[in-house]
KOLVOVO-261684 format. One record per residue (C-alpha): x, y, z. Coordinates in nm, 2 decimals. Layout:
<sites>
SITE        X        Y        Z
SITE        X        Y        Z
...
</sites>
This chain:
<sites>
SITE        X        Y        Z
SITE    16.86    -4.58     0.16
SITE    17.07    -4.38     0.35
SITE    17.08    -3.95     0.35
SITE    17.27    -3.80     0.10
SITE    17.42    -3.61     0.35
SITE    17.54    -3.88     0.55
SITE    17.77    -4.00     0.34
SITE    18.16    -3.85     0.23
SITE    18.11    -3.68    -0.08
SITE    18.37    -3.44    -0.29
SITE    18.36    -3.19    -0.56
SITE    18.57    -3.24    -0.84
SITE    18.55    -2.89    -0.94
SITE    18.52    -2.83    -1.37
SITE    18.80    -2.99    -1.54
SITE    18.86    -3.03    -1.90
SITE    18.92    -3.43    -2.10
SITE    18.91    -3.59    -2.37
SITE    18.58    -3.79    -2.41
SITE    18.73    -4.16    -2.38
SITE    18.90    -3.99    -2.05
SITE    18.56    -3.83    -1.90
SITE    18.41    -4.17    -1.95
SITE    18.65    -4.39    -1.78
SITE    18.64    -4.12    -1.50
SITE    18.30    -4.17    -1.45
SITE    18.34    -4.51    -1.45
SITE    18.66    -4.54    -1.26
SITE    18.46    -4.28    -0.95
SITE    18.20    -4.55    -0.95
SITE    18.44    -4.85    -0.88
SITE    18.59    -4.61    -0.59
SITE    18.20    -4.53    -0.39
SITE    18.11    -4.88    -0.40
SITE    18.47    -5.00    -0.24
SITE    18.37    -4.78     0.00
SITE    18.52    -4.42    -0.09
SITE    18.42    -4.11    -0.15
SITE    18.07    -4.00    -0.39
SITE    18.17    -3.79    -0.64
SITE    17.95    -3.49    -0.80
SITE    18.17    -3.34    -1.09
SITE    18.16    -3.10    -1.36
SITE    18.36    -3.11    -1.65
SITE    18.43    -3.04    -2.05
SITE    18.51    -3.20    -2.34
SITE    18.90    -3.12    -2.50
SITE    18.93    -3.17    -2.79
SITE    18.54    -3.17    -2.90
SITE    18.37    -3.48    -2.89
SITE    18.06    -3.66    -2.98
SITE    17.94    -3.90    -2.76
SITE    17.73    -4.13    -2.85
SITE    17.43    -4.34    -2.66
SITE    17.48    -4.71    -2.58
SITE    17.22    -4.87    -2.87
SITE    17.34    -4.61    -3.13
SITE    17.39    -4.72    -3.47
SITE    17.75    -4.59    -3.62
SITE    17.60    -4.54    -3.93
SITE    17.38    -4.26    -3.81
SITE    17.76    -4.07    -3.73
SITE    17.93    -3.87    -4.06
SITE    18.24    -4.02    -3.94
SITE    18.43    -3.82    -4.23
SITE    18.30    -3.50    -4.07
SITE    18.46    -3.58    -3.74
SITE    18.78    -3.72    -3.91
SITE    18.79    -3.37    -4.07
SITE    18.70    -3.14    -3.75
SITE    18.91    -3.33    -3.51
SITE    18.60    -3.41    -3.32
SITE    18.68    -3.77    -3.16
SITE    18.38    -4.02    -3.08
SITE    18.32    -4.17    -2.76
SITE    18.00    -4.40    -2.66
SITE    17.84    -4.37    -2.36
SITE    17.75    -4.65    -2.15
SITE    17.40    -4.49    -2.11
SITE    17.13    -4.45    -2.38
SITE    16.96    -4.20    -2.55
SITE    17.13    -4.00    -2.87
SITE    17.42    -3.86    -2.99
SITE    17.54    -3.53    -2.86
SITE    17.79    -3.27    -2.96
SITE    18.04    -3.12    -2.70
SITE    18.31    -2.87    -2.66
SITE    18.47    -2.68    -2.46
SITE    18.24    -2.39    -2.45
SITE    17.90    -2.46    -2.61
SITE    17.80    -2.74    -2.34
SITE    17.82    -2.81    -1.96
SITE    17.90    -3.16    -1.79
SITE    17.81    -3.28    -1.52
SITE    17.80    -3.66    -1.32
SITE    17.71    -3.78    -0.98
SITE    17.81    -4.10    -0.88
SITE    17.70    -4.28    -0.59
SITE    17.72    -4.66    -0.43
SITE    17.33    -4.81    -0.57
SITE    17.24    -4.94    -0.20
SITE    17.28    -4.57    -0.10
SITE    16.96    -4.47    -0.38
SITE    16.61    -4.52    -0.47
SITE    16.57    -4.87    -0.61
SITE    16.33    -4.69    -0.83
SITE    16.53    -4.63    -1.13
SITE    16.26    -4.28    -1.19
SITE    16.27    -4.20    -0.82
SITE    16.67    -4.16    -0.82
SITE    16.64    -4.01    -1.15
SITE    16.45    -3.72    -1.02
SITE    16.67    -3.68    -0.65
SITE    16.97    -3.67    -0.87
SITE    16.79    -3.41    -1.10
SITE    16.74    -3.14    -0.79
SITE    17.11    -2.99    -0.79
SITE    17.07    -2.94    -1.22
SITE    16.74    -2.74    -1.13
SITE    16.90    -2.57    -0.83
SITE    17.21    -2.44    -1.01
SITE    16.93    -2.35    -1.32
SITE    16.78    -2.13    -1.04
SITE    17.11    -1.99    -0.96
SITE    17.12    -1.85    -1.28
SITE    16.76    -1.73    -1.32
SITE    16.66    -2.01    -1.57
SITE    16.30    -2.11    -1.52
SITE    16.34    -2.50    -1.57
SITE    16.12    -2.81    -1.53
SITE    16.06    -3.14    -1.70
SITE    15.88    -3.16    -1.98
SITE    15.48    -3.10    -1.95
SITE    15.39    -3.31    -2.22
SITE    15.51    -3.57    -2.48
SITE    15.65    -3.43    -2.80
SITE    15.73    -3.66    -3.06
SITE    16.05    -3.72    -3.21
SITE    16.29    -3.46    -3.51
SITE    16.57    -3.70    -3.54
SITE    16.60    -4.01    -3.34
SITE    17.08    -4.03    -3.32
SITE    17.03    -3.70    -3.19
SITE    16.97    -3.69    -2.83
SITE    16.83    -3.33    -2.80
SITE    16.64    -3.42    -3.14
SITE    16.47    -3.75    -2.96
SITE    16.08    -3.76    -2.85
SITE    15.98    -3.46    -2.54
SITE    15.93    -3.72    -2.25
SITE    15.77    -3.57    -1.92
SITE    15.93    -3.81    -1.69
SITE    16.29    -3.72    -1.76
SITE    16.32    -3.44    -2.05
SITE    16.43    -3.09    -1.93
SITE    16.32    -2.75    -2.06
SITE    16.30    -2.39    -2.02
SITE    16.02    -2.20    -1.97
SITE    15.92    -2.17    -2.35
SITE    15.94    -2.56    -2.35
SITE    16.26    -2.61    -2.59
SITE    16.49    -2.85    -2.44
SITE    16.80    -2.70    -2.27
SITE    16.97    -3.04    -2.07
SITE    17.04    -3.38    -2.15
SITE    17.05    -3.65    -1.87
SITE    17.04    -4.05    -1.84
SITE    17.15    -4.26    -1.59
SITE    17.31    -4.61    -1.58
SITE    17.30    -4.86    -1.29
SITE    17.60    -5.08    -1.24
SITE    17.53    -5.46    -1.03
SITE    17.69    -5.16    -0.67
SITE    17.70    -4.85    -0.79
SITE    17.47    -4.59    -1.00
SITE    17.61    -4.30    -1.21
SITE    17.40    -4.05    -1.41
SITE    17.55    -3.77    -1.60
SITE    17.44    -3.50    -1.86
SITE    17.49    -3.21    -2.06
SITE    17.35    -2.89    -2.05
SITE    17.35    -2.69    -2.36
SITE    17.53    -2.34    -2.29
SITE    17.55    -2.18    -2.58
SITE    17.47    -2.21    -2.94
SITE    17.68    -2.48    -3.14
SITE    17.37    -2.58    -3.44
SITE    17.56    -2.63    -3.73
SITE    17.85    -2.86    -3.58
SITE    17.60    -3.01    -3.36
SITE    17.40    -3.10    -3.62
SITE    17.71    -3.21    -3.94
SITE    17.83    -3.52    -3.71
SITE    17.54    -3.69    -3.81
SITE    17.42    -3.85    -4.12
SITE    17.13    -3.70    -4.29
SITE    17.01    -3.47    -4.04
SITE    16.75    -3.23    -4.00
SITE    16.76    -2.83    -4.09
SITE    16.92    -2.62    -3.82
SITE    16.59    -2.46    -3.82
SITE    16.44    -2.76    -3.71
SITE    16.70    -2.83    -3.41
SITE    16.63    -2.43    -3.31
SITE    16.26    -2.54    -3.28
SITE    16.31    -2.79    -3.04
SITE    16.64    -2.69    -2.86
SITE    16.75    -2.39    -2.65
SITE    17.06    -2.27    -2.38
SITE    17.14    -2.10    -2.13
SITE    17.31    -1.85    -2.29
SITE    16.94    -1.80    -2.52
SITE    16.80    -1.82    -2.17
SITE    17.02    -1.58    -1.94
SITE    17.31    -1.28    -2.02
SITE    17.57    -1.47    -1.83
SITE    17.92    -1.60    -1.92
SITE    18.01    -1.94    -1.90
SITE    18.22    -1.94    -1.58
SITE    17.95    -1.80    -1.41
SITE    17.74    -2.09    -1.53
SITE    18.00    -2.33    -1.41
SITE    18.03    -2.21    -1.07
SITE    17.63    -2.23    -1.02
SITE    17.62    -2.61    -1.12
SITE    17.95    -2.69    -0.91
SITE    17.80    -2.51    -0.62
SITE    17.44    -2.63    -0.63
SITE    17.64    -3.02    -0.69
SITE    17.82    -2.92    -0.36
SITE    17.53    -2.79    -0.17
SITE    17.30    -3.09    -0.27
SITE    17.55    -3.34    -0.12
SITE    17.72    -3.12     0.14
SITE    18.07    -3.25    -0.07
SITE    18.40    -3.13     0.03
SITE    18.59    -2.99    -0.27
SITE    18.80    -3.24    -0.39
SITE    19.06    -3.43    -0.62
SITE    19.12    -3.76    -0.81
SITE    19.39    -3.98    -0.68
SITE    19.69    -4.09    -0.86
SITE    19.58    -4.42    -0.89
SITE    19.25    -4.33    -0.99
SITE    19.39    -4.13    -1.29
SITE    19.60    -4.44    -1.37
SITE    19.32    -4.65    -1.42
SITE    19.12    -4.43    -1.56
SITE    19.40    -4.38    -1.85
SITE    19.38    -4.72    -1.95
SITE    19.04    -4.81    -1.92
SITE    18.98    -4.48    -2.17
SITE    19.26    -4.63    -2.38
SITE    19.15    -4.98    -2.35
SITE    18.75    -4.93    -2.42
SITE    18.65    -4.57    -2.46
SITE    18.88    -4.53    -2.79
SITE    18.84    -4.83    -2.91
SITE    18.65    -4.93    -3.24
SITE    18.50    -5.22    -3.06
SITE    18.39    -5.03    -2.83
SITE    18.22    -4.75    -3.05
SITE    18.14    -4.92    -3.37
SITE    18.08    -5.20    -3.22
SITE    17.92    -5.18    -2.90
SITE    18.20    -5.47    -2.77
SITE    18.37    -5.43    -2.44
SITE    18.70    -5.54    -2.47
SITE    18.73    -5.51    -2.07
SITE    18.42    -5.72    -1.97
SITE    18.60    -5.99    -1.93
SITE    18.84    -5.90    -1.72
SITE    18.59    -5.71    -1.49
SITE    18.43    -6.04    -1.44
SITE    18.76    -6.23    -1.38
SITE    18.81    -5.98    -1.10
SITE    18.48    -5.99    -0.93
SITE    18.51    -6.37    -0.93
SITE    18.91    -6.34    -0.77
SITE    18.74    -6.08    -0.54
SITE    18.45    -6.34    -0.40
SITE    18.71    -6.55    -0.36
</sites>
């Protein structure tokens, strides 16, 4: 495993997608670091809202007529875990995407190096944060902040309420993990894209955010999670290419909006991905 450090790394400072988009992204900046370009930390929102949800999730656990109604789209992640809710306000993105040779083969070991810049920029902002101290069990299992208390992965604040989302996903060269951290208070919508879901007194019990946590603004929040991404990595502020963009584009178009993709958990471009590995050996 080689230093973070050590490597070429940029900043994509906070810009704002649609969901399919912010998926393909992530994707598309991990087909770039294992060809041999840059790592990319980025932080990013969600335009219009968007729920995203993880890659077992059942559609019928989603009030698809809510989201018709709301103009919330619905995007599936290709990591696991639970629904969540994002806008452009209420929630903070973030990915880091790195070539797999380059990380812990431990799939916990990278989990928790990739973790230190979320608890840094957390301690920018005077948020006392750690993983959780002990199990909890599960409110509701679609949502992710809803979903069991696991010490190993789940983070808190200091009165033990859950305030960030993360998972990770290891491609066959390349590893991204990405998550949300809950800014400020969004229950209700949150809570209506699902199907039979708890009391918002219930999600309140369980879930905090920043703003809860902290009397600052959201760009202030922003710049503490872009600079402790940057710090963490030593990255260069950067951009995405032209090309990158391109493909990104249609792989959103192509998988991340497409019904087989999030009702029925289908990759339409798998196929094609393996057709080009094989030329590629070749």
């Amino acid at each position: 495993m080689a230093d973070i450090e050590d490597r070429e790394w940029r900043l994509i400072r906070e810009d704002v997608r649609p969901g399919p988009l912010n998926m393909a992204l992530d994707e598309i900046a991990a087909e770039t670091a294992a060809a041999g370009g840059p790592r990319t930390v980025r932080v990013y929102r969600w335009e219009p809202a968007t729920l995203s949800l993880g890659y077992q999730q059942e559609p019928a656990t989603v009030d698809w007529g809510f989201c018709d109604r709301e103009g919330i789209s619905v995007t599936r992640r290709p990591t696991g875990g639970g629904g969540i809710y994002h806008d452009s306000h209420g929630d903070v993105s973030y990915s880091i995407v790195a070539p797999a040779a380059e990380l812990p083969g431990d799939l916990m070991d990278t989990y928790e190096l990739l973790c230190e810049p979320l608890f840094d920029g957390f301690d920018r902002l005077d948020v006392p944060v750690s993983f959780a101290s002990e199990d909890r069990p599960a409110v509701y299992e679609p949502a992710c902040y809803l979903r069991a208390l696991h010490p190993a992965h789940d983070v808190v604040a200091a009165d033990g309420r859950k305030i960030s989302g993360n998972a990770q996903y290891r491609r066959r060269d390349s590893v991204i993990q990405h998550g949300s951290i809950l800014f400020d208070d969004a229950t209700e919508r949150h809570l209506s894209c699902f199907v039979d879901a708890p009391s918002a007194e219930r999600f309140d019990e369980r879930v905090t955010n920043v703003r809860e946590q902290a009397s600052v603004d959201r760009e202030h929040a922003v710049k503490s999670f872009e600079n402790a991404l940057a710090d963490w990595a030593d990255a260069e502020v950067g951009t995405w290419t032209d090309d990158e963009l391109d493909r990104a584009h249609e792989r959103a178009r192509e998988k991340f909006a497409s019904d087989a993709w999030n009702r029925d958990r289908e990759d339409p471009t798998a196929a094609r991905a393996v057709a080009d590995r094989e030329e590629s050996i070749e």
